[in-house]
Structure formats: C-alpha cells, structure tokens
N, CA and C atoms of all chains as a GROMACS GRO file, in nm:
protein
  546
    1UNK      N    1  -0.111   9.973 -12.967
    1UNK     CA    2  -0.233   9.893 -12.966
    1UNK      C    3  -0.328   9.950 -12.860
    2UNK      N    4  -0.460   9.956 -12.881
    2UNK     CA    5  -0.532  10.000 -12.795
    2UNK      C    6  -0.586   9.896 -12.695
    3UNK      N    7  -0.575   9.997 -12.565
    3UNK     CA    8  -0.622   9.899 -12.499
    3UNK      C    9  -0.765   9.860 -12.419
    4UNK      N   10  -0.855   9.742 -12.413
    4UNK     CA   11  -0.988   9.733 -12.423
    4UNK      C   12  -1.040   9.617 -12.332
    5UNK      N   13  -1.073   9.728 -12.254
    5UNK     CA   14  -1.068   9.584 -12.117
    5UNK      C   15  -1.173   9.497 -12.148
    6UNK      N   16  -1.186   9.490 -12.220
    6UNK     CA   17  -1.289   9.324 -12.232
    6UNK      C   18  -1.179   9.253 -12.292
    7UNK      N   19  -1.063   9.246 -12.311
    7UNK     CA   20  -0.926   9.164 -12.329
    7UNK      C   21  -0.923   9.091 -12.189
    8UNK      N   22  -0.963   9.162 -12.071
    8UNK     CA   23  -0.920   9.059 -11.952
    8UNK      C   24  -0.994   9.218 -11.858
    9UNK      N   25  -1.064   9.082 -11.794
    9UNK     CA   26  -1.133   9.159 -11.640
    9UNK      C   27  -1.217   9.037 -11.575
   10UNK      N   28  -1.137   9.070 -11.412
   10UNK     CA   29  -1.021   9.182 -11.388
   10UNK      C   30  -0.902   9.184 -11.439
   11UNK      N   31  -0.835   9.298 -11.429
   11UNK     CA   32  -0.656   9.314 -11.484
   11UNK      C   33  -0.570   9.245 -11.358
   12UNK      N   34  -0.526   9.229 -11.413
   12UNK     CA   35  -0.395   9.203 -11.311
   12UNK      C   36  -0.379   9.309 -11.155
   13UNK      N   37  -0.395   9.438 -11.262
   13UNK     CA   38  -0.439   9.498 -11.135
   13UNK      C   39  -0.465   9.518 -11.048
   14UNK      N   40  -0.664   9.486 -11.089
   14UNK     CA   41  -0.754   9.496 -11.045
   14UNK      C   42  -0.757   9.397 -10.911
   15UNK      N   43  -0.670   9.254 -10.938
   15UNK     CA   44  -0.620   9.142 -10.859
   15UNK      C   45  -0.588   9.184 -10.754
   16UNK      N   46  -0.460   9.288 -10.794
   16UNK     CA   47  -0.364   9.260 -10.658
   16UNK      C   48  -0.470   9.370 -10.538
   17UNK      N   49  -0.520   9.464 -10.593
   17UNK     CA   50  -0.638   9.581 -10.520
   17UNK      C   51  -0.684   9.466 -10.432
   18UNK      N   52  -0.778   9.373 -10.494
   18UNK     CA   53  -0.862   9.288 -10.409
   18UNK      C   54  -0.758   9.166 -10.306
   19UNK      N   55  -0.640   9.141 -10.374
   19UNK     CA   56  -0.566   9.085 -10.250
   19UNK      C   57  -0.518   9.182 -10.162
   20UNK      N   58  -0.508   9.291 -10.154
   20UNK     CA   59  -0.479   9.388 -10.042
   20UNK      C   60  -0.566   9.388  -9.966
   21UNK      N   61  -0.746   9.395  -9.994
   21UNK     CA   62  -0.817   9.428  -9.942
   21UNK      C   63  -0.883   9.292  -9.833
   22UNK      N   64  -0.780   9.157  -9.893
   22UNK     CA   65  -0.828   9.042  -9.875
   22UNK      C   66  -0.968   8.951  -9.922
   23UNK      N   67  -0.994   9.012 -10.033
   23UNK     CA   68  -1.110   8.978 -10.077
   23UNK      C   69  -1.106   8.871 -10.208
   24UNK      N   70  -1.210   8.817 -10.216
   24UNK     CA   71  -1.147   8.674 -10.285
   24UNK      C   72  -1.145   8.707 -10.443
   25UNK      N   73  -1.094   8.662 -10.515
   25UNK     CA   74  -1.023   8.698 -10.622
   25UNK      C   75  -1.137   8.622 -10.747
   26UNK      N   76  -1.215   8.685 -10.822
   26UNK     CA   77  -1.299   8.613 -10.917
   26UNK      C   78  -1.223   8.499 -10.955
   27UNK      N   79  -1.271   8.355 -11.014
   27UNK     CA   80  -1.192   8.263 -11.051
   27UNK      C   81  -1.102   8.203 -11.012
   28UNK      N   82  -1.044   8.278 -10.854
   28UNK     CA   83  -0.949   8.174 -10.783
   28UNK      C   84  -1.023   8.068 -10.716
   29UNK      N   85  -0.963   7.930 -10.707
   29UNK     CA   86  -1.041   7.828 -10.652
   29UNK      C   87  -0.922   7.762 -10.521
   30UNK      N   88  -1.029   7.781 -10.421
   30UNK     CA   89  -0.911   7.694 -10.325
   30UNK      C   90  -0.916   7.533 -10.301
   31UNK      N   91  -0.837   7.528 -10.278
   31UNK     CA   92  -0.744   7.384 -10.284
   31UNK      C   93  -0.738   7.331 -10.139
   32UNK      N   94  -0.729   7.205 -10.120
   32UNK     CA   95  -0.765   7.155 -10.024
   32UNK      C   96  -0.600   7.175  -9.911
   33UNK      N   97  -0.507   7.165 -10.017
   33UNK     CA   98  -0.375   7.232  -9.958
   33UNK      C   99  -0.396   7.344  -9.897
   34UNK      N  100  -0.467   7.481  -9.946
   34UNK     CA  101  -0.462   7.559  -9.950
   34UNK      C  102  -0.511   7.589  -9.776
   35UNK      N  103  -0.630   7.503  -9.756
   35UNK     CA  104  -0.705   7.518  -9.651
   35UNK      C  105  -0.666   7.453  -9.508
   36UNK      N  106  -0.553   7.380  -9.517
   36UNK     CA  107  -0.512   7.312  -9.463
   36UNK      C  108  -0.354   7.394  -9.366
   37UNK      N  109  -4.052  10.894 -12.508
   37UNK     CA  110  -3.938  10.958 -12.448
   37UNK      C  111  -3.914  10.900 -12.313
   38UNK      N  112  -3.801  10.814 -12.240
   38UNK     CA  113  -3.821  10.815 -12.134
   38UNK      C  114  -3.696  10.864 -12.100
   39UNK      N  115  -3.672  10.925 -11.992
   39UNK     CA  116  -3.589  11.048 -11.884
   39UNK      C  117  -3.527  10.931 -11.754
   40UNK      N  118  -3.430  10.945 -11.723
   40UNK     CA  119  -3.410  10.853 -11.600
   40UNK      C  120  -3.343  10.970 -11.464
   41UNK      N  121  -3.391  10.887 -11.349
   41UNK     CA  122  -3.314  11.015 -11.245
   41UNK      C  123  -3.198  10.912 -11.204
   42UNK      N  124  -3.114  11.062 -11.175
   42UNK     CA  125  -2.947  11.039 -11.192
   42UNK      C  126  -2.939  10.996 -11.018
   43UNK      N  127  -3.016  10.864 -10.990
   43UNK     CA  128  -2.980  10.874 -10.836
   43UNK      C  129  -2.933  10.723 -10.817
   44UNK      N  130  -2.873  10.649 -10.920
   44UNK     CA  131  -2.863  10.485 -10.847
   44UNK      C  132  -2.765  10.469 -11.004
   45UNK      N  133  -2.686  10.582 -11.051
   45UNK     CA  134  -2.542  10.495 -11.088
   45UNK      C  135  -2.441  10.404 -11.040
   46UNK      N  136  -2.413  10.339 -11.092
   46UNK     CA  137  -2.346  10.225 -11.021
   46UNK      C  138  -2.195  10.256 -11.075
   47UNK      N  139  -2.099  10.204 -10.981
   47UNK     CA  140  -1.959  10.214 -10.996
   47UNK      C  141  -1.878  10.109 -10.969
   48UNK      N  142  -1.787  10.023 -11.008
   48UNK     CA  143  -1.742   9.967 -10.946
   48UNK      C  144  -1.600   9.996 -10.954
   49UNK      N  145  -1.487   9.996 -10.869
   49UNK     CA  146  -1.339  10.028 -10.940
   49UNK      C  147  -1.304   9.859 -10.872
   50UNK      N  148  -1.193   9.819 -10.970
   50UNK     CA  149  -1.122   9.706 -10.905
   50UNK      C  150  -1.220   9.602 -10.875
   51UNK      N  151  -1.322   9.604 -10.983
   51UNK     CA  152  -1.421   9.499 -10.895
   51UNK      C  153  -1.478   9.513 -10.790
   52UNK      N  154  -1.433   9.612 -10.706
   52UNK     CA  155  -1.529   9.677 -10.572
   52UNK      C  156  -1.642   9.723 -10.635
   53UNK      N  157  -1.717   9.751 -10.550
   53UNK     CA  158  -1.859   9.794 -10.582
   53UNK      C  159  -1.843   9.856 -10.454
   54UNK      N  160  -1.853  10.060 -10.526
   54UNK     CA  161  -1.868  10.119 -10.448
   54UNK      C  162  -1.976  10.261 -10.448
   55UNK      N  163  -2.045  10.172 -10.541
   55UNK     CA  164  -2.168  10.279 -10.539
   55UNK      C  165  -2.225  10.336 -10.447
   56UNK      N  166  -2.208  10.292 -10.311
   56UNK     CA  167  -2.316  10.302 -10.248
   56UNK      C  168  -2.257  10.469 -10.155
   57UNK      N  169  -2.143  10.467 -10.201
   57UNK     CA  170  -2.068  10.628 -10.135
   57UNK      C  171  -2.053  10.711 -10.210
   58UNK      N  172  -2.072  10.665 -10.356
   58UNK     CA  173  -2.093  10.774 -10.440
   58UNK      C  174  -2.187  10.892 -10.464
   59UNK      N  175  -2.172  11.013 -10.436
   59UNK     CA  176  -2.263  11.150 -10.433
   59UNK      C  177  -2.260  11.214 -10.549
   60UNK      N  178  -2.135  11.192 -10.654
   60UNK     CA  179  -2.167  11.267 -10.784
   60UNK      C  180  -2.105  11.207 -10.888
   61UNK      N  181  -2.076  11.163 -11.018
   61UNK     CA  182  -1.961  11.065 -11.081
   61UNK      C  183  -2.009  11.150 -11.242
   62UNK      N  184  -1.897  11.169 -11.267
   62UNK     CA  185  -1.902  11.262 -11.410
   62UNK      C  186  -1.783  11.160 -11.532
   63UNK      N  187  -1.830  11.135 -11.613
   63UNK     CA  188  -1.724  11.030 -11.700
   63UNK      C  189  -1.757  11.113 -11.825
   64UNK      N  190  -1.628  11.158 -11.838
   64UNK     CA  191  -1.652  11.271 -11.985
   64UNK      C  192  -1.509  11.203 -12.083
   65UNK      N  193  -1.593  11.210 -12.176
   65UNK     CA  194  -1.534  11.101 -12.311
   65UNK      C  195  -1.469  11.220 -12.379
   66UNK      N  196  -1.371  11.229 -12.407
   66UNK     CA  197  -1.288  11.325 -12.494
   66UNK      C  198  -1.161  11.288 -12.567
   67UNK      N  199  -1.148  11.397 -12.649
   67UNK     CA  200  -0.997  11.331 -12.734
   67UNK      C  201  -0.907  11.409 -12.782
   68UNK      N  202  -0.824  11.430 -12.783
   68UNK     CA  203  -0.702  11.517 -12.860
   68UNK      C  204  -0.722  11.522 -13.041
   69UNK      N  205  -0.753  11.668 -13.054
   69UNK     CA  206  -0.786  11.713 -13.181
   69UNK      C  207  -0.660  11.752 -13.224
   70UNK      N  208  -0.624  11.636 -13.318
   70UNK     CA  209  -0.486  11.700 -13.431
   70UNK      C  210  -0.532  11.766 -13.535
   71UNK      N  211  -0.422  11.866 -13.551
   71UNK     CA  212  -0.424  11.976 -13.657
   71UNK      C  213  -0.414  11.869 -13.810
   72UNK      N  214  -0.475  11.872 -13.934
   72UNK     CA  215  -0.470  11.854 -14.002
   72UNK      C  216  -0.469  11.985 -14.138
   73UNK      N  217  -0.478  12.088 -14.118
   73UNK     CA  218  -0.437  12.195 -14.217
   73UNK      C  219  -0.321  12.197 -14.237
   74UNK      N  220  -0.385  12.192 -14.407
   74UNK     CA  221  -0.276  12.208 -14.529
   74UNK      C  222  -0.262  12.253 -14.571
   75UNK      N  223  -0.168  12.307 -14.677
   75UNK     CA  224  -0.197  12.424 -14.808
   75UNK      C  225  -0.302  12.381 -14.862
   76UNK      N  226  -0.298  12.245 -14.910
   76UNK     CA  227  -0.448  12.211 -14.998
   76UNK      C  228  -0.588  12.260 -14.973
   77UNK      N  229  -0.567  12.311 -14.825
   77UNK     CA  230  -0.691  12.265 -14.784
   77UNK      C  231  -0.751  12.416 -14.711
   78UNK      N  232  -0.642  12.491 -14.793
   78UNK     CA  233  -0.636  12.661 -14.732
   78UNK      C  234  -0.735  12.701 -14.747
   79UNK      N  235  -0.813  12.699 -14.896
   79UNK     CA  236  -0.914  12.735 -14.992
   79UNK      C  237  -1.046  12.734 -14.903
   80UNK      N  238  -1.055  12.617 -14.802
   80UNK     CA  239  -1.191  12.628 -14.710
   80UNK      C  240  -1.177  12.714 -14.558
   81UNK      N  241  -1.082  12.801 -14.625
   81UNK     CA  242  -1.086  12.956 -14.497
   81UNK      C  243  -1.084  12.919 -14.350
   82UNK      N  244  -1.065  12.769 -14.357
   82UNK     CA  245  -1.078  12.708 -14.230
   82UNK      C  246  -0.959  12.604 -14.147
   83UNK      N  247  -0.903  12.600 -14.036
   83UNK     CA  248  -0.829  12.477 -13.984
   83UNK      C  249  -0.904  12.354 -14.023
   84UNK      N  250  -0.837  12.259 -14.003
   84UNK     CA  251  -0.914  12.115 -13.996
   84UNK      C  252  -0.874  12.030 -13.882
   85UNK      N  253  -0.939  11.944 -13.842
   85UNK     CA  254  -0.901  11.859 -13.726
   85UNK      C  255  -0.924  11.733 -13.760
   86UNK      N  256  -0.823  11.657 -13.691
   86UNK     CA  257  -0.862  11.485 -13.715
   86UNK      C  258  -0.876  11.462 -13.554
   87UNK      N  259  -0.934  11.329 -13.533
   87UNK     CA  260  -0.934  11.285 -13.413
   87UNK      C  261  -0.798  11.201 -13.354
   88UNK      N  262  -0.740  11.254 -13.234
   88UNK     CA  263  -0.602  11.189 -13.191
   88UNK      C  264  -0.687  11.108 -13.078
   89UNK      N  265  -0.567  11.114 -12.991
   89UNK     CA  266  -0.580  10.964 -12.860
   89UNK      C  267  -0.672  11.061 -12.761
   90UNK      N  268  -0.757  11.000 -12.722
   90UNK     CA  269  -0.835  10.973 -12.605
   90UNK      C  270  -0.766  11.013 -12.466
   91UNK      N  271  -0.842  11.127 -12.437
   91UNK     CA  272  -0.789  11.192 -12.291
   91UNK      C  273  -0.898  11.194 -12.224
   92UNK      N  274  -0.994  11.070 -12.188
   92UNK     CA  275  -1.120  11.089 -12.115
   92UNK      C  276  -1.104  11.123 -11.957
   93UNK      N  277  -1.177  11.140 -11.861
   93UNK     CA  278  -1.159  11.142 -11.707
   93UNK      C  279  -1.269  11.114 -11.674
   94UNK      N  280  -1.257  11.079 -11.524
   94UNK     CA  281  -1.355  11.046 -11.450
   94UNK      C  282  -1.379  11.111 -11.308
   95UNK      N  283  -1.470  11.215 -11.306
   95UNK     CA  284  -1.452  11.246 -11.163
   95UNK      C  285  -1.592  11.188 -11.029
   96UNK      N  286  -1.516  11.196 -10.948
   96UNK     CA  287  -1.604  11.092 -10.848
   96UNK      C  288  -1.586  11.136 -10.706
   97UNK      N  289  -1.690  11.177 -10.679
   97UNK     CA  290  -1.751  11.230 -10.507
   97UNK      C  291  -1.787  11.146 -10.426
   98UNK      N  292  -1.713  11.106 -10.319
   98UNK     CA  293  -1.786  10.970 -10.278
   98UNK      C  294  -1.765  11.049 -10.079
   99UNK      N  295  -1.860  10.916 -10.048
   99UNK     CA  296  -1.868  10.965  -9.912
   99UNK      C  297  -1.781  10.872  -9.813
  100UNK      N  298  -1.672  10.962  -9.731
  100UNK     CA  299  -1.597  10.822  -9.686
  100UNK      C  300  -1.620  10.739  -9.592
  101UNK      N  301  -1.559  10.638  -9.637
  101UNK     CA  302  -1.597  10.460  -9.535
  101UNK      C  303  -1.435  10.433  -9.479
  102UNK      N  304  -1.400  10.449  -9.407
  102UNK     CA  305  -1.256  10.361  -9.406
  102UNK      C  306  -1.238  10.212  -9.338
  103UNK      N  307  -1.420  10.173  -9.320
  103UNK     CA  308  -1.427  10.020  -9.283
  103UNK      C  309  -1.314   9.915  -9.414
  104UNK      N  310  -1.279   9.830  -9.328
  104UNK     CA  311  -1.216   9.752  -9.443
  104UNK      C  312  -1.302   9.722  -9.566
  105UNK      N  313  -1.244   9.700  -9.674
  105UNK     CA  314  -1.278   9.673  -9.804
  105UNK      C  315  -1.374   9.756  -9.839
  106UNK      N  316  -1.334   9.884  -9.798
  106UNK     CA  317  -1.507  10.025  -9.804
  106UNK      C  318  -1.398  10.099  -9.936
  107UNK      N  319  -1.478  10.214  -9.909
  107UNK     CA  320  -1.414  10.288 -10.014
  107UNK      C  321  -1.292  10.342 -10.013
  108UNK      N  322  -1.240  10.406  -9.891
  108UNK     CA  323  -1.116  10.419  -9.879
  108UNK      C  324  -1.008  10.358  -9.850
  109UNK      N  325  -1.021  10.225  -9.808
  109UNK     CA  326  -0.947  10.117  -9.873
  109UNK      C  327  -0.899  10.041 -10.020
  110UNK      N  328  -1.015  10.073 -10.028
  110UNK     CA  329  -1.014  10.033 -10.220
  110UNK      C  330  -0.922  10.088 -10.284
  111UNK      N  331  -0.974  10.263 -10.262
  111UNK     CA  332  -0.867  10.411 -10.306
  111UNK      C  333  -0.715  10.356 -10.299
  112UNK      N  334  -0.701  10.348 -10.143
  112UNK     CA  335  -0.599  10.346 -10.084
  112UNK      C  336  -0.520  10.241 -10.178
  113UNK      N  337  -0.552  10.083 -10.188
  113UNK     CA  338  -0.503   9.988 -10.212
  113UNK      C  339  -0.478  10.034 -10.381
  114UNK      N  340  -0.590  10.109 -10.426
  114UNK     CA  341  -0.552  10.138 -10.584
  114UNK      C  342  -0.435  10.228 -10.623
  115UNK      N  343  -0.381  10.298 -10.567
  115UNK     CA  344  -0.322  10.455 -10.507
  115UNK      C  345  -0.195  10.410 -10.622
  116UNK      N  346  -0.162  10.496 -10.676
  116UNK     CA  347  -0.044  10.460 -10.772
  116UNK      C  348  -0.049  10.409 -10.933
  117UNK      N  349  -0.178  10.291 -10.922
  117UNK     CA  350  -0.197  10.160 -11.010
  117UNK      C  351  -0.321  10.188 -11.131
  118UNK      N  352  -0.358  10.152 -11.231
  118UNK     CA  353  -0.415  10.155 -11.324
  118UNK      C  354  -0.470  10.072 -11.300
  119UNK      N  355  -0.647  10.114 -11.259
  119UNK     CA  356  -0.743   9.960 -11.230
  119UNK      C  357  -0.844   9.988 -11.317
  120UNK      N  358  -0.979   9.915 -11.325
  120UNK     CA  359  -1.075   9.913 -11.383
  120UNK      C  360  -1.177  10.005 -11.306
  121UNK      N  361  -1.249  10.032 -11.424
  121UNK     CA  362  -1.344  10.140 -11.353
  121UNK      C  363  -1.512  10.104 -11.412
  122UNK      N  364  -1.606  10.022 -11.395
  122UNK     CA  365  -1.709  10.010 -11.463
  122UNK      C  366  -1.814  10.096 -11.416
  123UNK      N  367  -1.918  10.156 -11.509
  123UNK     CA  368  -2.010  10.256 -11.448
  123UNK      C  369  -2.128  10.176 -11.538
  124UNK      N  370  -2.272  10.163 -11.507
  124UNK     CA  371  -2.371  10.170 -11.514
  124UNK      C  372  -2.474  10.331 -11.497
  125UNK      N  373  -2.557  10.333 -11.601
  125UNK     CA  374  -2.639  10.454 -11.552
  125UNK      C  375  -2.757  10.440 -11.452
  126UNK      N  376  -2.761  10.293 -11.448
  126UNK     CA  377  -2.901  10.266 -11.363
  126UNK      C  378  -2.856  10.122 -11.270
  127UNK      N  379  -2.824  10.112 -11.179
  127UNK     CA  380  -2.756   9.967 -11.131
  127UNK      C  381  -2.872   9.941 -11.032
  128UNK      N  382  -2.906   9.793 -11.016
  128UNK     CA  383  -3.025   9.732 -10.997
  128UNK      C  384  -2.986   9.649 -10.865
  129UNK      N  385  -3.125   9.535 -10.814
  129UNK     CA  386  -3.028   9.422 -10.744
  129UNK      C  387  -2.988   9.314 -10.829
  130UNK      N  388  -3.012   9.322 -10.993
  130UNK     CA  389  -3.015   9.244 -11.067
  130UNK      C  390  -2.975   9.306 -11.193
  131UNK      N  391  -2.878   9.352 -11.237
  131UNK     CA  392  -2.800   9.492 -11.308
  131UNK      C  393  -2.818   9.436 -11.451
  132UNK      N  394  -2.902   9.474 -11.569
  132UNK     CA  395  -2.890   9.404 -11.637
  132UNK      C  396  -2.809   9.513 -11.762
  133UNK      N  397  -2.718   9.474 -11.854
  133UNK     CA  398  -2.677   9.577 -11.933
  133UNK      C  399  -2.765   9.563 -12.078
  134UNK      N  400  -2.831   9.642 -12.094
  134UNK     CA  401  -2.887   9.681 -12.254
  134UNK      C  402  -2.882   9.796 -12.299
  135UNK      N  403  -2.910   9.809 -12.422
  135UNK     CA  404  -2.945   9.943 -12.483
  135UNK      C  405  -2.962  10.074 -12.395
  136UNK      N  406  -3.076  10.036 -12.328
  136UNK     CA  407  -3.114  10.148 -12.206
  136UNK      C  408  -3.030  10.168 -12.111
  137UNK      N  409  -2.926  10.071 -12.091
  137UNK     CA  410  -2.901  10.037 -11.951
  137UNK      C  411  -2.707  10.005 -11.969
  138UNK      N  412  -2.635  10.079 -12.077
  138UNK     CA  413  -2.550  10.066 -12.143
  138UNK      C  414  -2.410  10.047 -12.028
  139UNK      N  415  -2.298   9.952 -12.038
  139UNK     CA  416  -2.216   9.949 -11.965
  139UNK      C  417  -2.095  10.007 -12.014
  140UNK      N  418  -2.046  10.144 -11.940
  140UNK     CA  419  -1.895  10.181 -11.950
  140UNK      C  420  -1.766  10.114 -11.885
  141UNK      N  421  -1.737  10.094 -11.953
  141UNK     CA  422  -1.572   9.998 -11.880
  141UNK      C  423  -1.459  10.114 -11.972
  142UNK      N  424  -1.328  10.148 -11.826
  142UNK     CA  425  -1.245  10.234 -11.858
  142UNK      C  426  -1.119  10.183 -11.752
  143UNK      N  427  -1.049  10.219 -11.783
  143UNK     CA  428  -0.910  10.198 -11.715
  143UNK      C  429  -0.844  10.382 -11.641
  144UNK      N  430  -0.848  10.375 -11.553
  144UNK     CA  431  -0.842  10.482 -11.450
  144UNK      C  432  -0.668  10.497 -11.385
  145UNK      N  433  -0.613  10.551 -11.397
  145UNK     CA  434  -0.497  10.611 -11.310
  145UNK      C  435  -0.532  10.699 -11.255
  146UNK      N  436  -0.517  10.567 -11.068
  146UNK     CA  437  -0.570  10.622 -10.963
  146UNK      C  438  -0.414  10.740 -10.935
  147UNK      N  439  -0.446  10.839 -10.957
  147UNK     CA  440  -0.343  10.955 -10.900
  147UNK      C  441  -0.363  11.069 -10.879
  148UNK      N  442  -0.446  11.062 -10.776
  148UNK     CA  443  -0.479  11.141 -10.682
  148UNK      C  444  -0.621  11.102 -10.598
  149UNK      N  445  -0.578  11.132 -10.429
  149UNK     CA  446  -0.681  11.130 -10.335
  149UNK      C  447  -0.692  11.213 -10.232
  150UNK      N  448  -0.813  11.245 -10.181
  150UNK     CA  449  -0.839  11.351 -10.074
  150UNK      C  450  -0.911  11.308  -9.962
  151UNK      N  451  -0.830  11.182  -9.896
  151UNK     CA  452  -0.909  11.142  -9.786
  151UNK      C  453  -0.964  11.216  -9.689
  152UNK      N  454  -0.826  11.303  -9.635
  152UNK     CA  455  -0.885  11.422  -9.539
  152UNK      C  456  -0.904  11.542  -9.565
  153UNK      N  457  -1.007  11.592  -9.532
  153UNK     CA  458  -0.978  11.721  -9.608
  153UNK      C  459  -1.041  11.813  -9.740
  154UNK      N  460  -1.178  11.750  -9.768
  154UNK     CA  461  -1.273  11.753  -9.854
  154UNK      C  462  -1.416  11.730  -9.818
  155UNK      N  463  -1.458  11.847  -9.787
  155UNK     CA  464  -1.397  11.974  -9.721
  155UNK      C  465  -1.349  11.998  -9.583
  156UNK      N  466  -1.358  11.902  -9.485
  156UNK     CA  467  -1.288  11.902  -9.397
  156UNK      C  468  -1.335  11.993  -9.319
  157UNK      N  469  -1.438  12.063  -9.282
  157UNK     CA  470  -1.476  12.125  -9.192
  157UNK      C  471  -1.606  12.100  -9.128
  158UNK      N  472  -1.600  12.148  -8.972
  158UNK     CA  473  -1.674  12.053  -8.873
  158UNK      C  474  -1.854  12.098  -8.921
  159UNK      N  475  -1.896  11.964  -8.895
  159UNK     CA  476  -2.025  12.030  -8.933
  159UNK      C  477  -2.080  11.929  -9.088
  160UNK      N  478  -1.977  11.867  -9.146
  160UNK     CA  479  -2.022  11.842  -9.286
  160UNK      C  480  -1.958  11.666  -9.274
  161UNK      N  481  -1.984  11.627  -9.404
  161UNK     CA  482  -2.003  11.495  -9.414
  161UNK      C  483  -1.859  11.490  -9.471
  162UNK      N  484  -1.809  11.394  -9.355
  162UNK     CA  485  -1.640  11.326  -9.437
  162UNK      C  486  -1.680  11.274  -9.585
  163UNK      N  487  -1.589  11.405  -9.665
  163UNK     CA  488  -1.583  11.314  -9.829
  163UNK      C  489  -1.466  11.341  -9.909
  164UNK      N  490  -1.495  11.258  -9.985
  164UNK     CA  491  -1.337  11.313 -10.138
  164UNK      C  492  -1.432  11.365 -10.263
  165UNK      N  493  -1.297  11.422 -10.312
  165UNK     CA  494  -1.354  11.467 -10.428
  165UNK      C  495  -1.243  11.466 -10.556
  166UNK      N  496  -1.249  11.328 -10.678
  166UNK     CA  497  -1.146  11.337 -10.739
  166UNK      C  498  -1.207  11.329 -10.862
  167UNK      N  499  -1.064  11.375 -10.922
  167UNK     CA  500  -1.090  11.319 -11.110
  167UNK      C  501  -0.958  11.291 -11.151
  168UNK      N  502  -1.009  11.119 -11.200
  168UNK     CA  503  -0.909  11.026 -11.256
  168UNK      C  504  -0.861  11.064 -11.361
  169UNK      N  505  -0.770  11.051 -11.440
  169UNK     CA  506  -0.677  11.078 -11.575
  169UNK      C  507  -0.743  10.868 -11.602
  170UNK      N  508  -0.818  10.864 -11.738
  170UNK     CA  509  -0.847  10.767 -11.812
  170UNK      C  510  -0.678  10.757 -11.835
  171UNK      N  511  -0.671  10.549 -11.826
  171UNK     CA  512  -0.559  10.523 -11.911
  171UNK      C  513  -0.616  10.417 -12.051
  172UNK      N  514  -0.704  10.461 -12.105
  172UNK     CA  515  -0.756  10.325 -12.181
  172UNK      C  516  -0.897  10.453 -12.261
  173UNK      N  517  -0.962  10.403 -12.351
  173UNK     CA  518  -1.016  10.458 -12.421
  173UNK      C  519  -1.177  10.401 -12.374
  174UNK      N  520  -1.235  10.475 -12.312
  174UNK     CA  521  -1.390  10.436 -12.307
  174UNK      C  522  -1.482  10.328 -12.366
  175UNK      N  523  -1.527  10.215 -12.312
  175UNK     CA  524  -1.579  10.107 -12.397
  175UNK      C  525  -1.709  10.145 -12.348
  176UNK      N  526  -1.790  10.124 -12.481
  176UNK     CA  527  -1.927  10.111 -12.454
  176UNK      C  528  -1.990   9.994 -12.461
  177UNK      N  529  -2.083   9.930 -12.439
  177UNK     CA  530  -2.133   9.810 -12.436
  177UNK      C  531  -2.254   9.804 -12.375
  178UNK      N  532  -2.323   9.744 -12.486
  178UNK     CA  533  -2.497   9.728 -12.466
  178UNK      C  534  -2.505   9.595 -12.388
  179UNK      N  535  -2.417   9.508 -12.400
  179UNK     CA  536  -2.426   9.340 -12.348
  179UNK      C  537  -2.312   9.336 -12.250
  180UNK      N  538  -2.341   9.265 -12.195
  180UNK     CA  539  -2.237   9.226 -12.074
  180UNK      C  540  -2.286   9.210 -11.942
  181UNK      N  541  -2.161   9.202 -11.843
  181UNK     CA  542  -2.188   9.165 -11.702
  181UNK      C  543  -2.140   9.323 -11.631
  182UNK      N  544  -2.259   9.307 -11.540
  182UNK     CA  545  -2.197   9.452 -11.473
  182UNK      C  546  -2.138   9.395 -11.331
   0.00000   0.00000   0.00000
C-alpha cells in the first residue's frame, strides 16, 4: 500500500522528534492534572 | 509568464520549520524504470519501460543552529527515524498553498548527517550538507496547510 501522508500529519514520528525537542505536540491538550 | 526567485522556500521536517537555515534544498522526484521487453514487442527495435516504485531524494544545505529546537536538534532528534518533510516554493508570513504556490509533502529517512565538518574549515560558515533517501512517494497538492 502506498504510503501518503495526508493519511496522518504529523506521523507518529514526527511526534516523538517534537517531544525530544520539548515542543508542544499539535492537538495535544493539557489537562488540569497535567499542570498540577 | 511569471518566473519566481528561488530565495524564500520553505521547509519544514517534523513539523519544525526550518527554513530559515536553509541555503540550498533540491527535491528530485524519480522512479525505478522496469524492463518491460518482450518477444512481442521485439519488432519496435526498441526496450520498453514501465514505471516501478519511487526512489525520490531530498537534498538540503542548511546553516547550523545547535540552539535548542534549531536545526541541529531537529536533525539530531530525527537521526535514525522516518519523519515528514513539507516544502513550499514560496513560504510567506501567511503561506498560502495554490496552484502557484503548490505544497510537497514526503516522508524522508533521516540517514545521514554532517554536523561537523561541512566544510569545516576556518574562515567559513558552520554548515551541513545532506541528501535524504525519500521513504514515501512525493505528494503534490494545490490545497492545504503549510
């Protein structure tokens, strides 16, 4: 199957790059737990 | 006729946006030509070719940053992994993708980097100089988000 990144972006990937870099992750939402 | 100058491509890998260290970026679309000659097909004195899988690359000159979340962090953090690679031919403060203004999205295996050492001699501007092996087949797209 070919693969066609308008299936998903960012990839999974692309994710973990930007949690290394500590940078916030498109579409993650924080939580009041989270901040706490 | 309008002509555009090749000075404000935009790049982003991993969702970084790292245009702003980029000095040269070459994205060449190519593909593996299978043999299709037959006996049948002797008569036109010629081989034939069909189109196979997609061996595109991407090569990219950038100038280095090793501030956090700069460019050689990005590299670094990509180093191994298959990330996204989006290019614009004209990127704006307001990037819009159309016809004119067409968006490439590709999937890149980051494998290989030249943090130090390109060219590495005193006198010149710390840079790299690579070309990605495409893992994904070149998308074109007139619409979208850059």
């Amino acid at each position: 199957m070919e693969l066609t990144m308008a299936d998903k972006y960012p990839t999974d990937a692309d994710i973990e790059v930007l949690k290394k870099l500590g940078l916030p992750v498109p579409g993650a939402t924080t939580t009041k737990k989270d901040e706490e | 006729m309008a002509i555009y100058l090749d000075n404000n491509v935009g790049l982003k890998i991993a969702t970084v946006d790292l245009s702003a260290y980029v000095t040269s970026i070459t994205l060449t679309q190519t593909f593996d030509e299978v043999e299709t000659t037959a006996m049948s097909t002797s008569s036109s004195a010629s081989h034939t070719f069909a189109k196979g899988l997609e061996s595109s690359t991407l090569a990219v000159d950038f100038l280095n940053d090793w501030a956090a979340s700069q460019v050689q962090a990005t590299l670094q953090a990509a180093y191994g992994t298959t990330v996204t690679a989006l290019i614009v031919p004209t990127k704006g403060a307001t990037t819009t993708i159309s016809a004119t203004n067409p968006l490439f999205t590709v999937s890149i295996l980051v494998n290989n980097l030249t943090p130090v050492g390109a060219p590495g001699t005193p006198g010149d501007y710390a840079r790299s100089s690579m070309t990605f092996t495409c893992n994904s087949a070149v998308t074109y797209a007139t619409t979208g988000t850059w």
